[in-house]
Structure formats: C-alpha cells, structure tokens
N, C-alpha and C positions, 0 to 999 in steps of 0.2 A: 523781154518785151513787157512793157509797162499797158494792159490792157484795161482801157476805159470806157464808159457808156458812150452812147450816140450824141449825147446833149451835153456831154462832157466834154467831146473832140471839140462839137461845135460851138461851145464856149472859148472855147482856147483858139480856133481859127480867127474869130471876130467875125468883121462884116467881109475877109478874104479878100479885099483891094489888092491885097499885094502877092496876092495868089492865084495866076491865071491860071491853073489847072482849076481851080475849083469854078470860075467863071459863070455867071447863071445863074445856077440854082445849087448854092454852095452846100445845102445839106444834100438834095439827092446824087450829086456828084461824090461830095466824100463817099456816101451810104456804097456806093456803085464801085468805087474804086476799095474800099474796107474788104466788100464781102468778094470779090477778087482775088486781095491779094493776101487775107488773113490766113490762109494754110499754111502759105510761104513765109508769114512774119514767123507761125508756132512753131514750123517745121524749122528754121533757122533759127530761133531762141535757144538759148539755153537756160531759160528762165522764162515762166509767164507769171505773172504779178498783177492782181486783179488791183487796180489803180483807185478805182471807182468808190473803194468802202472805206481806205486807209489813210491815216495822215501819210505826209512826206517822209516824219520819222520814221513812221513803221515799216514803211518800201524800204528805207534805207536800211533798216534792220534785217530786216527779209533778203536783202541781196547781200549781206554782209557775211548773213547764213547760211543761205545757200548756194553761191559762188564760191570756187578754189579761192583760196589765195595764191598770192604770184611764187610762193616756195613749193606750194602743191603741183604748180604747175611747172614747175622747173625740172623737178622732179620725175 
C-alpha cells in the first residue's frame, strides 16, 4: 500500500469529472471513504510505504526490499 497525505490523493484525483463516486464534494467524499476503508487497505498490505516523503525511486527501492522475490516465493 503506497500511503499518501490528504492533499496528496487530492492532487492526483484533479477536479474528479471522471469519477462519479467522488461526485460533490470530491475531498469530503474521498476523506469519508479513506477513513472507512484504510484498516482494510493495512490489514490486506503486505507492505505500507509512506508515499508522501519519498521520491519514486526510493518506494521502488523499498519494495524491492522489502517484498519476496518470485524464487522466495516458489519456495
């Protein structure tokens, strides 16, 4: 789970036209559906990755890290 700030999501959603779930009032709708459903995202991660402070390369570092590889898993 690649976990970001609030102004973060809602940078990356835009103005939501093409996102009728957010419909409205696109931040308090995310906000409402985040704090919902975030136990379920942590609880089903096998990774949380604080998104918010790192470049791209360093997420990718970090998951590179800390994920199996596909022989680990074979295994």
């Amino acid at each position: 789970m690649l976990d970001v700030t609030e102004e973060q999501a809602l940078a990356r959603i835009g103005d939501a036209v093409t996102r009728p779930l957010l419909k409205g009032n696109p931040a308090a709708v995310w906000k409402g559906i985040y704090q919902e459903r975030e136990h379920l995202y942590r609880q089903c991660a096998d990774l949380v990755i604080d998104a918010s402070h790192h470049s791209v390369e360093a997420r990718v570092d970090t998951i590179e890290k800390e994920l199996p590889s596909r022989e680990e898993l074979r295994s």
